[in-house]
N, C-alpha and C positions, 0 to 999 in steps of 0.2 A: 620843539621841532615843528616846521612848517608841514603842513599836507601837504604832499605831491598833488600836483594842478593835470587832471585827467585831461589826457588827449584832444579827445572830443570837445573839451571843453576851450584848448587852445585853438583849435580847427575852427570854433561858432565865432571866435572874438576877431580870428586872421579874416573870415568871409565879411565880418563888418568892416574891416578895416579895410579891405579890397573895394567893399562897395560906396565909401565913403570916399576914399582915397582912390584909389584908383591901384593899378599896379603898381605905378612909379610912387606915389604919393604912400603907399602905405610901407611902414620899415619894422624889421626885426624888434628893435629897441623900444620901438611904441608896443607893439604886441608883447612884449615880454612884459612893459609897464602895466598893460593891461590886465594881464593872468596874473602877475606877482611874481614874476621869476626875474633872474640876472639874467640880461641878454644872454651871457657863456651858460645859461641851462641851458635856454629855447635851442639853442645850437645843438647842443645835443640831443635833443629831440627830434627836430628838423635842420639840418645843415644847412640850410638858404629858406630865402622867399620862394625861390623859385618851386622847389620842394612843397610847399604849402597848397602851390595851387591845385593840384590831382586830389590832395586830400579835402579839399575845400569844394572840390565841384562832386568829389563822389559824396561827401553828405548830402551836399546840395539835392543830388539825384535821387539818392535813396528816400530822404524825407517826401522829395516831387512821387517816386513810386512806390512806396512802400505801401500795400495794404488796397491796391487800386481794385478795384470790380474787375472778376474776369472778361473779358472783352469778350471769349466766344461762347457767353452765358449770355450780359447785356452788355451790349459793345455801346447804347447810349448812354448809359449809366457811368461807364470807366471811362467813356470819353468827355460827361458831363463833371465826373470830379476829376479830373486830370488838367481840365481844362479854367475849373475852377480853383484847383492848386497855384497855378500857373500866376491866373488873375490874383489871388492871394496877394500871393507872394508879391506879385508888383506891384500893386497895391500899397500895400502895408510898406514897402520898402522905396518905392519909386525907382528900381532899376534892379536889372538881373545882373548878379554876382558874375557870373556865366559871361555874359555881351560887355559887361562893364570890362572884365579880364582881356575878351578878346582882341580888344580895342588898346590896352597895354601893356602885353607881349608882342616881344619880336622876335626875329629872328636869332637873337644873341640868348633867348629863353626858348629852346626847343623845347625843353620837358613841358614848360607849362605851355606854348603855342601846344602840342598834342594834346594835353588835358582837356583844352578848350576843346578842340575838335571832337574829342571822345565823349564829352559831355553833351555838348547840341549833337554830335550824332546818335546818340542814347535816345534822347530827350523825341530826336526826329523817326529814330526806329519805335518807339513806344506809343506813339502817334500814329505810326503809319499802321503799327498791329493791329489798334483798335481803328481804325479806317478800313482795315480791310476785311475784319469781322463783319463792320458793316456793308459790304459790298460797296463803298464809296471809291467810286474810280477817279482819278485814279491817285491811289491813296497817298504814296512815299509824296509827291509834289504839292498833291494835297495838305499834308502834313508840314513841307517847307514853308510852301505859303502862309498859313494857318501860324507858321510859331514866327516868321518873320516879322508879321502884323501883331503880333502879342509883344515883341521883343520891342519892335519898333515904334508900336506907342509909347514907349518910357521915354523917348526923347521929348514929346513934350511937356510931359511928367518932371523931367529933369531941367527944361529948361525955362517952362511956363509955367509948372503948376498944376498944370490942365491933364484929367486922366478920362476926359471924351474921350480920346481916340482910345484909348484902352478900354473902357465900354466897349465904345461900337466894334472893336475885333473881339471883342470876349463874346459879344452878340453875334455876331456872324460867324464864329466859330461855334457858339452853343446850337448855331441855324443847321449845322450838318448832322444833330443829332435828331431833329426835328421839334416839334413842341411839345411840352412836358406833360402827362397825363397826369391826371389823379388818380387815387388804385376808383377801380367802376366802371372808367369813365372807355369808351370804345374810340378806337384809333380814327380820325380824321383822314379819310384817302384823296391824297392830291384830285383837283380836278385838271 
């Protein structure tokens, strides 16, 4: 008898197939080929694609905040790895699961058009927490800005190659937490 294929584990293989494929491009029957199930499991698992995407963006999230530095302890530190996740992830993947989804829902996919939303607005409240620990005004726009330019360098990641612009907004986002000390070393005061 087969091992049942944990959840979780159908969840990590749906977010590659989302980010490779797109919404439209990725299908139940690949995914099931993928875990090892008959399409008529995954169904009972998940009744649709559509179904998939909340579950796919709240891992997404939780891996993004799981374990972050309390911001009203070091708000540079939670916004230096958060920010660093961020980069990771794009990185390593060339496009966010999250923006790639947003871009292939419509309106005929409400559940997952809300997922999207609920997801970058997580991602933008979490942001804007640790912006505002740091008295960074003003922070919530701050924060839009900030994940726009992160999100939005994957296009040319996706279509060049090229992860410049993803540096340079991981650098001017790392710029609001200011420059990195060594333990010793005394804080630098603007002139």
């Amino acid at each position: 008898m087969r091992e049942p294929v944990p959840l979780r584990d159908i969840v990590i293989e749906a977010r590659e197939l989302f980010r490779e494929y797109g919404y439209e491009g990725a299908s139940m029957r690949d995914l099931a080929g993928r875990v090892g199930l008959r399409p008529q499991s995954l169904y009972t698992r998940f009744p649709s694609k559509e179904a998939l995407v909340s579950e796919v963006l709240a891992l997404t999230l939780e891996e993004m905040l799981a374990g972050l530095p309390d911001p009203d302890r070091n708000w540079r530190n939670a916004w230096r790895t958060l920010i660093g996740r961020i980069a990771q992830t794009l990185e390593n993947h060339g496009r966010c699961v999250g923006l790639h989804l947003a871009y292939g829902v419509t309106s005929a996919t409400p559940e997952a058009q809300k997922a999207v939303r609920v997801f970058f607005k997580s991602v933008q409240e979490a942001m804007t927490r640790i912006l505002r620990s740091g008295k960074i005004a003003p922070p919530a726009a701050t924060a839009a800005d900030t994940l726009a330019q992160l999100e939005g360098a994957t296009l040319w990641i996706a279509t060049e190659g090229d992860n410049r612009p993803l540096k340079r907004a991981v650098r001017r986002a790392l710029h609001l937490a200011g420059p990195v000390r060594r333990c010793g070393e005394k804080a630098e005061l603007p002139s």
